[in-house]
Gaussian input, Z-matrix of N, CA and C with variables (Angstrom, degrees):
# hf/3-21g

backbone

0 1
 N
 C     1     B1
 C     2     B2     1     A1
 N     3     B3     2     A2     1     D1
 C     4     B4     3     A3     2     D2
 C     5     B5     4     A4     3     D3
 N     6     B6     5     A5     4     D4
 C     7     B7     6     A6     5     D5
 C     8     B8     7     A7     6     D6
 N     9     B9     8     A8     7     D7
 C    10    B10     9     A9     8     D8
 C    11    B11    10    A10     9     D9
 N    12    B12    11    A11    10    D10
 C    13    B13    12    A12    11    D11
 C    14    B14    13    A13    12    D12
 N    15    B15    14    A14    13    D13
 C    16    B16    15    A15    14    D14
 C    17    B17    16    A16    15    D15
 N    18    B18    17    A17    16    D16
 C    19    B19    18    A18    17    D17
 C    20    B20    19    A19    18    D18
 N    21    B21    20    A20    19    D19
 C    22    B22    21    A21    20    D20
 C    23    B23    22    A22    21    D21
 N    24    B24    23    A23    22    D22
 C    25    B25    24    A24    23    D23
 C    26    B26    25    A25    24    D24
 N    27    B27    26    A26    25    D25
 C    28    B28    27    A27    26    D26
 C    29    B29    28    A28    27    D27
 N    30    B30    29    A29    28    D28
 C    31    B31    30    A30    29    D29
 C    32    B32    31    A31    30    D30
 N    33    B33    32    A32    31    D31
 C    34    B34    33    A33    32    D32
 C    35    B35    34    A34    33    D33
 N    36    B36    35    A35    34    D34
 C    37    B37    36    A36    35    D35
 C    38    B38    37    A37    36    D36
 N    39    B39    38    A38    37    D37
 C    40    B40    39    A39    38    D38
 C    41    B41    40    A40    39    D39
 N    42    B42    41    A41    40    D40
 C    43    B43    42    A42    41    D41
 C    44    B44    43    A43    42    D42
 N    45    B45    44    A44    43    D43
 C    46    B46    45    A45    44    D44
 C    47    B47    46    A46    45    D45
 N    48    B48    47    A47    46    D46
 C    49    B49    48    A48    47    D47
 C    50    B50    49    A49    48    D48
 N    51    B51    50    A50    49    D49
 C    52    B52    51    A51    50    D50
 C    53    B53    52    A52    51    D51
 N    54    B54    53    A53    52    D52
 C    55    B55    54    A54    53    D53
 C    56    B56    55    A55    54    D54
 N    57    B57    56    A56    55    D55
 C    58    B58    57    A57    56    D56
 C    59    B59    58    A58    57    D57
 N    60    B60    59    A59    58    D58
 C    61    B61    60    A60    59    D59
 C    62    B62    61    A61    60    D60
 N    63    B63    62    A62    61    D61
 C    64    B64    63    A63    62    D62
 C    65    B65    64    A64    63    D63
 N    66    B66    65    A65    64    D64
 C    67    B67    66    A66    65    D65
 C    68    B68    67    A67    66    D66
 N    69    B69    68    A68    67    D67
 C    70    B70    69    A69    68    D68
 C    71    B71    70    A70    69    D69
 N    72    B72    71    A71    70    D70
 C    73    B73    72    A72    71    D71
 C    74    B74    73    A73    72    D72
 N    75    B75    74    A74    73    D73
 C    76    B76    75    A75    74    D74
 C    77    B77    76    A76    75    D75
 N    78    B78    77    A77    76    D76
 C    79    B79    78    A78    77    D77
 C    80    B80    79    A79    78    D78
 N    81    B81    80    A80    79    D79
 C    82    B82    81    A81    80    D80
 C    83    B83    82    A82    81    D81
 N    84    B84    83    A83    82    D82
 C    85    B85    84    A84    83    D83
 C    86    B86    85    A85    84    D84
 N    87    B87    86    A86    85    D85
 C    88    B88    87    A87    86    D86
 C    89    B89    88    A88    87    D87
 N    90    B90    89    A89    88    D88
 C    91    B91    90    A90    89    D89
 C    92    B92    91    A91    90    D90
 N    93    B93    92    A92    91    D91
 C    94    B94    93    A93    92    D92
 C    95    B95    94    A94    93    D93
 N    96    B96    95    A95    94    D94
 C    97    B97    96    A96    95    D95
 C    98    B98    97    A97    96    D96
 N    99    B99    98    A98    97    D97
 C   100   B100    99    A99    98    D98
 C   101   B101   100   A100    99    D99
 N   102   B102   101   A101   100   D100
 C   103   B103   102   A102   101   D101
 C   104   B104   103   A103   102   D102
 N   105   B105   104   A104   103   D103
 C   106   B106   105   A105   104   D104
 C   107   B107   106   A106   105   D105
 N   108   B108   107   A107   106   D106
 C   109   B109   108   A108   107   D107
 C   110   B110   109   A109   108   D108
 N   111   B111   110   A110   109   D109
 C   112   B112   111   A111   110   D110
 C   113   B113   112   A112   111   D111
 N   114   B114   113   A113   112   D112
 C   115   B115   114   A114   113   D113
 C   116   B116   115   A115   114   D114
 N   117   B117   116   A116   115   D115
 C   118   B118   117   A117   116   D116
 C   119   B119   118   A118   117   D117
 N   120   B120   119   A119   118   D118
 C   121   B121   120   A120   119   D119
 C   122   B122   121   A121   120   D120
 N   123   B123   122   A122   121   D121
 C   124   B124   123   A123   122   D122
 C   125   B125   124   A124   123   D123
 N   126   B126   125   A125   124   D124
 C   127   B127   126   A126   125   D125
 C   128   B128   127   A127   126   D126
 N   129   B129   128   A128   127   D127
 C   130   B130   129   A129   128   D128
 C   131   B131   130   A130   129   D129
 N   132   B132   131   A131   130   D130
 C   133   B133   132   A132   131   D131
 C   134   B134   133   A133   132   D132
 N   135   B135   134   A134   133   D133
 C   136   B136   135   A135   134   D134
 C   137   B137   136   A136   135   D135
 N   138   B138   137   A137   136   D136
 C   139   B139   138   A138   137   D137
 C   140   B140   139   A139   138   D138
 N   141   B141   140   A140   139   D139
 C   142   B142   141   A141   140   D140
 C   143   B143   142   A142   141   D141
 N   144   B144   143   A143   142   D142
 C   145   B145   144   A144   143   D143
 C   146   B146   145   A145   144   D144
 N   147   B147   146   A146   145   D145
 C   148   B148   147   A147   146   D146
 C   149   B149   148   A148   147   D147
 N   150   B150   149   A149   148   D148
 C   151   B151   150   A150   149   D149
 C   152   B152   151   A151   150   D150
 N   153   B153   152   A152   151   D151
 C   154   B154   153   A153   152   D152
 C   155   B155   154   A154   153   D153
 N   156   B156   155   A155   154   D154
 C   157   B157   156   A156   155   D155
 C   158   B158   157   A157   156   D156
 N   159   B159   158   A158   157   D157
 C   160   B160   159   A159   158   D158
 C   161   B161   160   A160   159   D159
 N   162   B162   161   A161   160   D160
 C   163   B163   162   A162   161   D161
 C   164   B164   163   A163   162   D162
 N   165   B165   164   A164   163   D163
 C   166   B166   165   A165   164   D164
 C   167   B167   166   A166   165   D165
 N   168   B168   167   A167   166   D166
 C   169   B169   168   A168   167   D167
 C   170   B170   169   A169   168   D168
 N   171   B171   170   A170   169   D169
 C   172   B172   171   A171   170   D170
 C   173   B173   172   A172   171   D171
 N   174   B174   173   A173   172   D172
 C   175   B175   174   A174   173   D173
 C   176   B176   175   A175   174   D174
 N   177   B177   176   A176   175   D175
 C   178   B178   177   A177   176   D176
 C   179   B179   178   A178   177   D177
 N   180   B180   179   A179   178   D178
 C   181   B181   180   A180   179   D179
 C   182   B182   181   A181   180   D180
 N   183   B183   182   A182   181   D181
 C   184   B184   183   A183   182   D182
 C   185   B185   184   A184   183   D183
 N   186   B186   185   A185   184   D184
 C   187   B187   186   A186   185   D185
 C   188   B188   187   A187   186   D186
 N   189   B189   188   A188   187   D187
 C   190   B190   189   A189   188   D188
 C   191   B191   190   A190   189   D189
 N   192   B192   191   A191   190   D190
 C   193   B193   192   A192   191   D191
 C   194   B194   193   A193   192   D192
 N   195   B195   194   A194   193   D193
 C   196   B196   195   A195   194   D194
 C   197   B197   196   A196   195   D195
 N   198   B198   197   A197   196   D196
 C   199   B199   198   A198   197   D197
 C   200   B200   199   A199   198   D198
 N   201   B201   200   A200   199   D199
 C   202   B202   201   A201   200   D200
 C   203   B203   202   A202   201   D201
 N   204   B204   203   A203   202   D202
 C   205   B205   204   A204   203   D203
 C   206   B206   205   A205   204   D204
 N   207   B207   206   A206   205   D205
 C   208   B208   207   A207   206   D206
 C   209   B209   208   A208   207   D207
 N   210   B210   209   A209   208   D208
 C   211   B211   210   A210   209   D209
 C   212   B212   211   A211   210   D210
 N   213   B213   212   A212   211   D211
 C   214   B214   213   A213   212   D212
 C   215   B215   214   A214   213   D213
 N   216   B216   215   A215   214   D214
 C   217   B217   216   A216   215   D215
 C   218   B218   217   A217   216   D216
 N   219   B219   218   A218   217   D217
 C   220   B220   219   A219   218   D218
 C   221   B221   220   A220   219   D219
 N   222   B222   221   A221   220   D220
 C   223   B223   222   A222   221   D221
 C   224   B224   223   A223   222   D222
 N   225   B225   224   A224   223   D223
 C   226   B226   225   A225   224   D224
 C   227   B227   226   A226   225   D225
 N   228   B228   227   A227   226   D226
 C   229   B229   228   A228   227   D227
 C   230   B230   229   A229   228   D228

   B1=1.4497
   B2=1.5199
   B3=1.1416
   B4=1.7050
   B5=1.6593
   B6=1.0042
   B7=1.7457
   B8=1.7530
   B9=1.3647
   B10=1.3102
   B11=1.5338
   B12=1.2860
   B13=1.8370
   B14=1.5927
   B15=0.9161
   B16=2.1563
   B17=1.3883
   B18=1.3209
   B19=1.2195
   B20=1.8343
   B21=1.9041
   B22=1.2111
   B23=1.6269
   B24=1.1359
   B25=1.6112
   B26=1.6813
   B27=1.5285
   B28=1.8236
   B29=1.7011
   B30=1.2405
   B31=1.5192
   B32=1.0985
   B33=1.5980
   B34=1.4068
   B35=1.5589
   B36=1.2923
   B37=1.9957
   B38=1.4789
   B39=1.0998
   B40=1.4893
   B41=1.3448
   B42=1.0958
   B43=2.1697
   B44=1.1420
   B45=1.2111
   B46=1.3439
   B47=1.2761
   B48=1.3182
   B49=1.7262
   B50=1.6435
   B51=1.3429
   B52=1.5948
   B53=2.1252
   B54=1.1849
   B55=1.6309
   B56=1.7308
   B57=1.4782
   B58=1.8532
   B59=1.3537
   B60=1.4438
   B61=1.3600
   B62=1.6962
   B63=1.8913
   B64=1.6554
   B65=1.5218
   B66=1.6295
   B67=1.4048
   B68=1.5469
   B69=1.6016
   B70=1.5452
   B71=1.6740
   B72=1.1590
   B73=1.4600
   B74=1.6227
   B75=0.4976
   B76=1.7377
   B77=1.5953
   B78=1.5275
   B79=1.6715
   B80=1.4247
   B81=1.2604
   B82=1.4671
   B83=2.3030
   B84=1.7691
   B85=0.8118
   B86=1.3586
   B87=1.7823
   B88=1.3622
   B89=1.4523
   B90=1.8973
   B91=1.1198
   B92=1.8574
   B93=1.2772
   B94=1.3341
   B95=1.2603
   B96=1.3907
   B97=1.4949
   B98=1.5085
   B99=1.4808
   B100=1.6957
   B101=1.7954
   B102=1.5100
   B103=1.9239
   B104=1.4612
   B105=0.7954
   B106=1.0829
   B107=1.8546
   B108=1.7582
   B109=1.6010
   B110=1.5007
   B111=1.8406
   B112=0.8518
   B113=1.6157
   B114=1.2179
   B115=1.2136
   B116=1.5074
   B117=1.2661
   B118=1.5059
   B119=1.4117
   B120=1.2989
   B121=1.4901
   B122=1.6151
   B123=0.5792
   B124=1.7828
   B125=1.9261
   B126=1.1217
   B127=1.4158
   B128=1.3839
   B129=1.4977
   B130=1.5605
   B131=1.3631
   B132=1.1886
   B133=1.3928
   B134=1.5878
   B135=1.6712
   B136=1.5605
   B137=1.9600
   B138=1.0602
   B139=1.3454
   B140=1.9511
   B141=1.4077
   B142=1.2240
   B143=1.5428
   B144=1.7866
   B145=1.3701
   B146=1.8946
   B147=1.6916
   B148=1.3011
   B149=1.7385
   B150=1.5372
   B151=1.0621
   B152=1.9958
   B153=1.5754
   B154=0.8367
   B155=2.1297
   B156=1.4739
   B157=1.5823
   B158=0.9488
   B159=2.0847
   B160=1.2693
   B161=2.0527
   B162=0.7363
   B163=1.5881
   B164=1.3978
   B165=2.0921
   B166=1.2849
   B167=1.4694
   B168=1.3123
   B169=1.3727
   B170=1.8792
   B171=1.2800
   B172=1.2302
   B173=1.5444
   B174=1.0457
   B175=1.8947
   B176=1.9725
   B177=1.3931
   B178=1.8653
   B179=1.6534
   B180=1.3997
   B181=1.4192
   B182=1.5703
   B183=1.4284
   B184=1.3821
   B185=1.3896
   B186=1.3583
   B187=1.4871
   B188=1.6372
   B189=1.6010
   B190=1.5247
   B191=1.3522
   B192=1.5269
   B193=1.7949
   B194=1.5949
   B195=1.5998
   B196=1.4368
   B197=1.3281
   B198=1.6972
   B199=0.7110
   B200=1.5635
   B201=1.3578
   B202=1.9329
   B203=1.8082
   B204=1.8087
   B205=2.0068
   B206=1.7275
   B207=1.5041
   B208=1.3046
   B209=1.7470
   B210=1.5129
   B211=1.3807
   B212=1.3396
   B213=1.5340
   B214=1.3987
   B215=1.3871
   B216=0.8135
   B217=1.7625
   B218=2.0930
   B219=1.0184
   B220=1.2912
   B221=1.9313
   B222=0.8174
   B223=1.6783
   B224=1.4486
   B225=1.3302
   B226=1.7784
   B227=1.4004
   B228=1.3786
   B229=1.6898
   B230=1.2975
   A1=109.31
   A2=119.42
   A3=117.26
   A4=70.32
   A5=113.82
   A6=128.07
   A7=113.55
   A8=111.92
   A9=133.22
   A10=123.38
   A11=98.42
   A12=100.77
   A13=115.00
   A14=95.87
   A15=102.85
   A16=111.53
   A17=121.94
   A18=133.23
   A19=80.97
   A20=89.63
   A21=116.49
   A22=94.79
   A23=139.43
   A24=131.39
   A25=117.67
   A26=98.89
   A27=108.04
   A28=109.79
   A29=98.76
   A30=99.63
   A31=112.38
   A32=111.13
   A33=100.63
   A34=121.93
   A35=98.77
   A36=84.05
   A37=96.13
   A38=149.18
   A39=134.78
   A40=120.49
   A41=96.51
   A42=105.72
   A43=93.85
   A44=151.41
   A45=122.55
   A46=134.98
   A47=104.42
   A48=126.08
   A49=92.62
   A50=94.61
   A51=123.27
   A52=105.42
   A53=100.79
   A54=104.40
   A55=83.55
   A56=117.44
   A57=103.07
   A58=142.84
   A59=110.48
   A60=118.37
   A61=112.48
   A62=93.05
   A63=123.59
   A64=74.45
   A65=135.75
   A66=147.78
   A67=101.96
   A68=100.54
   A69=97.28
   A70=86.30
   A71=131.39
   A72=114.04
   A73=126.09
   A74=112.55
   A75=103.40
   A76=116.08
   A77=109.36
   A78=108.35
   A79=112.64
   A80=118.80
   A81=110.35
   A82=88.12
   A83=99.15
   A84=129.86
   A85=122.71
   A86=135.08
   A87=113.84
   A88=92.31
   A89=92.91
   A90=126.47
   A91=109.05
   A92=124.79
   A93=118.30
   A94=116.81
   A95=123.81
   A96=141.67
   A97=113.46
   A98=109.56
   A99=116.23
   A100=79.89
   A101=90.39
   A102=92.03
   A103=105.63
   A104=136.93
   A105=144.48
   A106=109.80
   A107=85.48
   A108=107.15
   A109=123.47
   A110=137.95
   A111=125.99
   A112=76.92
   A113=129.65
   A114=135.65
   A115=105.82
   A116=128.66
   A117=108.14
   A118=129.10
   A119=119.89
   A120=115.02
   A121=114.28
   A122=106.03
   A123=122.80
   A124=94.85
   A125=117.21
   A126=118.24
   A127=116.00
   A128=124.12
   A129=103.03
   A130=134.84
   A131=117.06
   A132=125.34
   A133=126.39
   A134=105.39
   A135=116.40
   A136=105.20
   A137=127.33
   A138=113.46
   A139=116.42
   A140=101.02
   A141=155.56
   A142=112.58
   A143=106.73
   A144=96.88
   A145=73.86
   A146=104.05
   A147=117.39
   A148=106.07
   A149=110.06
   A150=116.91
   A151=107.17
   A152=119.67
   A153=84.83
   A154=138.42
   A155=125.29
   A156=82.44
   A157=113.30
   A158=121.14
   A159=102.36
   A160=78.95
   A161=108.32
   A162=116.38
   A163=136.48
   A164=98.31
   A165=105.57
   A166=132.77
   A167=113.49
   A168=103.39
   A169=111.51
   A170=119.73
   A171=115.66
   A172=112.89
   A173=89.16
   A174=95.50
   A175=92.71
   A176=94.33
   A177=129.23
   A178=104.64
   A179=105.88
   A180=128.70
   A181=113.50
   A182=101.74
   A183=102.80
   A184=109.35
   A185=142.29
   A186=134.02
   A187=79.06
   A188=98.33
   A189=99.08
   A190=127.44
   A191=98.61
   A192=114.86
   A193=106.51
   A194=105.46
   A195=89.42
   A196=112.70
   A197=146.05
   A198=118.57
   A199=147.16
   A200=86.24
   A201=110.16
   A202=99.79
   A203=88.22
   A204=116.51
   A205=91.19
   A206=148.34
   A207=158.01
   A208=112.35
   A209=102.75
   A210=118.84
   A211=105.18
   A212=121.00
   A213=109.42
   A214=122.83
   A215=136.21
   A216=153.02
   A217=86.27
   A218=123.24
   A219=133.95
   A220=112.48
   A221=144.85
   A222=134.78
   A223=93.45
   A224=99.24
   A225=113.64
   A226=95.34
   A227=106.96
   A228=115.74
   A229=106.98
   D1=161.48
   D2=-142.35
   D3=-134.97
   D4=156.64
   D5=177.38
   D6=-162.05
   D7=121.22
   D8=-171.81
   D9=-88.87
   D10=73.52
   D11=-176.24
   D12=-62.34
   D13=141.23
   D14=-161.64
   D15=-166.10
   D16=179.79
   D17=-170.16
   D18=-152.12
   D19=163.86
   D20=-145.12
   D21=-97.81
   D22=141.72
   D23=-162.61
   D24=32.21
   D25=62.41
   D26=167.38
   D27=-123.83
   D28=117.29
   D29=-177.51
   D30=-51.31
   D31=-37.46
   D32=-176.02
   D33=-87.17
   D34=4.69
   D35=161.52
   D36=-101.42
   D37=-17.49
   D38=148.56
   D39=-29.25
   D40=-39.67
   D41=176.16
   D42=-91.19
   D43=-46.47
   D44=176.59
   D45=-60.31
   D46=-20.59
   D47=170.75
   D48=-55.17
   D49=-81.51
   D50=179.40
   D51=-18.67
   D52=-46.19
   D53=-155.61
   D54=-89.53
   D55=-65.60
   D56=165.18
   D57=-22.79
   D58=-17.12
   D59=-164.75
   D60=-116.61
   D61=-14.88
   D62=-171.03
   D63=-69.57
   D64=-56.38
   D65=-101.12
   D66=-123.57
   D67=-12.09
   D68=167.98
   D69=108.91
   D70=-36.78
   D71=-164.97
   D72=-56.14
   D73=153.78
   D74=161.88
   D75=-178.57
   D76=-4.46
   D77=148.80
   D78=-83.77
   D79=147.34
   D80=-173.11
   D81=156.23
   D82=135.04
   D83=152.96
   D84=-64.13
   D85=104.01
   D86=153.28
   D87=-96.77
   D88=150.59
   D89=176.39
   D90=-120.85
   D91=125.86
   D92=179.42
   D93=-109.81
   D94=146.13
   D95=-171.27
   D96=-75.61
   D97=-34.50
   D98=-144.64
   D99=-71.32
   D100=142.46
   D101=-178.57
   D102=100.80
   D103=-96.71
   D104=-126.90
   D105=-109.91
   D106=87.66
   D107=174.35
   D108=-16.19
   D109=-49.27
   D110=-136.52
   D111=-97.17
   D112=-64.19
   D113=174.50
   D114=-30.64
   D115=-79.99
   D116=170.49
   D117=-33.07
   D118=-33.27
   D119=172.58
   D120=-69.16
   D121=-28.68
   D122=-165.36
   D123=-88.43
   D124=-76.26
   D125=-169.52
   D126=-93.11
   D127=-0.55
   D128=-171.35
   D129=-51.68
   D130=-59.38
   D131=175.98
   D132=-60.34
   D133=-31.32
   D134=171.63
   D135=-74.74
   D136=-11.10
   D137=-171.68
   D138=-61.10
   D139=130.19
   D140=20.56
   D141=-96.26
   D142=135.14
   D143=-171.72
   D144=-124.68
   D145=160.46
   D146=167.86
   D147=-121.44
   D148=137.03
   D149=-168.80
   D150=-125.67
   D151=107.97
   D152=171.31
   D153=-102.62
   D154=-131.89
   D155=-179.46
   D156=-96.38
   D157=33.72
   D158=-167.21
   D159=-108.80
   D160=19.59
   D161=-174.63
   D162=77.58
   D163=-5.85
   D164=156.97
   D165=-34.97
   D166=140.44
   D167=-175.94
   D168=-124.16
   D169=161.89
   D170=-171.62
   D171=-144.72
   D172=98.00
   D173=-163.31
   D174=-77.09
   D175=151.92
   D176=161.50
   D177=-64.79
   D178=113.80
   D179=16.60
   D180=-95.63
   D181=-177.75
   D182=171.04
   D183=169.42
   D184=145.22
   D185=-111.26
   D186=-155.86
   D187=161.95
   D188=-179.89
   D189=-59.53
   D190=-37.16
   D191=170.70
   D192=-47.64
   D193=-73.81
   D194=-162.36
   D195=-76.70
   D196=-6.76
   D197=136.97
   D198=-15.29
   D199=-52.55
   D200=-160.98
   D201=-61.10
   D202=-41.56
   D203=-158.16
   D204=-79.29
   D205=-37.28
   D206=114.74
   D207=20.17
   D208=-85.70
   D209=-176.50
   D210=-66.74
   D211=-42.51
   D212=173.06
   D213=-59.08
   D214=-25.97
   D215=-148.82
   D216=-91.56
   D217=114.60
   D218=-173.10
   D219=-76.78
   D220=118.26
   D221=-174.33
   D222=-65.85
   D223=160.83
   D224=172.09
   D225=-73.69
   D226=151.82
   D227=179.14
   D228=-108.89

């Protein structure tokens, strides 16, 4: 499961929506920051970050390609 770390009125996770959906995605967890301290410490400034469940992460920007080239790319097991 693919999960969309973001904040709540950011254009730029609007484009990341936008570039996910270019990319075929459209299952996917958003998860939001606003609130909740530990998460702001950890992601503020990188938002939109994509996380998938192997905990890879995929920071903004990022384009349908490498998206696509991203998900393909397998995590070490």
């Amino acid at each position: 499961m693919l999960t969309l770390i973001q904040r709540d009125d950011c254009a730029l996770c609007d484009e990341a929506w936008e570039v996910m959906h270019t990319a075929g995605i459209r299952d996917f967890e958003p998860v939001y920051i606003d609130g909740d301290s530990l998460l702001e410490s950890r992601f503020g400034s990188r938002v939109p970050v994509l996380r998938d469940a192997h905990g890879r992460e995929l920071d903004w920007p990022f384009t349908p390609d490498m998206l696509r080239a991203w998900l393909a790319f397998s995590a070490p097991e």
